[in-house]
C-alpha positions as CSV (number, residue, x, y, z in Angstrom):
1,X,0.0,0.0,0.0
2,X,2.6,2.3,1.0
3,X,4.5,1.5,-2.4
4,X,1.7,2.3,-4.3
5,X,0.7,5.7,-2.4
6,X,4.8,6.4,-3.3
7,X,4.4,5.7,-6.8
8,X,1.1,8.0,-7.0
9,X,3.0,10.8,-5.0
10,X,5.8,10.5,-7.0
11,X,3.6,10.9,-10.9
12,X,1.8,13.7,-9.3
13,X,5.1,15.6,-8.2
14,X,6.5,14.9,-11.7
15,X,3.9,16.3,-13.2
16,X,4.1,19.6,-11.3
17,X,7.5,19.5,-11.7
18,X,7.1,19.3,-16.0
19,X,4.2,22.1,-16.0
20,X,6.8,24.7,-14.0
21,X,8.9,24.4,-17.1
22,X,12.7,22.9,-17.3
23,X,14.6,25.6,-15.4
24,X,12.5,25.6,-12.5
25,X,11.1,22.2,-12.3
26,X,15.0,20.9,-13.6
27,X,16.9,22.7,-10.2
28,X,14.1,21.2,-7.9
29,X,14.6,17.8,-9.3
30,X,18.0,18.2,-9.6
31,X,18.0,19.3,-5.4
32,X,15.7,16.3,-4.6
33,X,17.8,13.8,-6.2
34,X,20.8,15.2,-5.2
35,X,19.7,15.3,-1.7
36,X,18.4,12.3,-1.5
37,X,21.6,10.8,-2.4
38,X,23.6,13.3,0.0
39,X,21.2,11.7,2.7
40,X,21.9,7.9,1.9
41,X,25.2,8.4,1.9
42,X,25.7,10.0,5.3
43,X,23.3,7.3,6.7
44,X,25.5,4.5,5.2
45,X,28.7,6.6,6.6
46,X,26.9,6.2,10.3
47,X,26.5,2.9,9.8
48,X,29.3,2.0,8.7
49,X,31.1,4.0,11.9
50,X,28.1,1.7,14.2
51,X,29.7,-1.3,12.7
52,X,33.3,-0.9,12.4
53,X,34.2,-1.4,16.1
54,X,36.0,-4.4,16.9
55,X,37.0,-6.2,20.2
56,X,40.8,-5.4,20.3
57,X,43.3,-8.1,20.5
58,X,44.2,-9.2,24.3
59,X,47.6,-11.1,24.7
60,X,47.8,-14.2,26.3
61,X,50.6,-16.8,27.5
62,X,49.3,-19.3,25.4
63,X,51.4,-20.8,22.0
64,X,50.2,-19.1,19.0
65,X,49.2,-22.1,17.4
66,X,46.2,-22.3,20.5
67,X,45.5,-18.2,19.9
68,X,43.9,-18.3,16.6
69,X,40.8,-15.9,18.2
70,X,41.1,-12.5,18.8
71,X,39.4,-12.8,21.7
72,X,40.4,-15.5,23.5
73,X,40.6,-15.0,27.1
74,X,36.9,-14.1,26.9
75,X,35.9,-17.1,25.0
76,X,37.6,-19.2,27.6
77,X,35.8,-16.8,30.4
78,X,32.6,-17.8,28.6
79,X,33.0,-21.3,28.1
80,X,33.9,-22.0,32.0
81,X,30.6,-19.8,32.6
82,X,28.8,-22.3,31.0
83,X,30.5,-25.4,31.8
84,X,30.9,-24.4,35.5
């Protein structure tokens, strides 16, 4: 329903937009869509910063060949947790 009601929206915008000729009816489309894809772009930027953060590497006294996790002192914290 909503798609629909968009669609409708959008003919009817386009079609004031064609009547107020192509200078002024060209800079507002031209502002919407460049907008718009200012808008989408910052909002993929924010989540890109939301997703970014990773755990940071503790060391431990273990071998390397039994610290392939990055987080390994918490996965052992967790298993013992659960197990205990």
């Amino acid at each position: 329903m909503y798609l629909f009601l968009s669609m409708i929206l959008s003919a009817i915008l386009g079609f004031a937009l064609l009547m107020m000729g192509p200078v002024v009816g060209g800079l507002i489309a031209f502002g919407i869509v460049v907008g718009s894809i200012f808008r989408g772009l910052y909002l993929l930027s924010e989540i890109h910063k939301g997703l970014a953060v990773l755990p940071e590497e503790e060391k431990t006294e273990e071998p390397p060949h039994q610290n392939h996790m990055k987080n390994a002192v918490a996965y052992k914290k967790y298993l013992e947790e659960k197990n205990g």
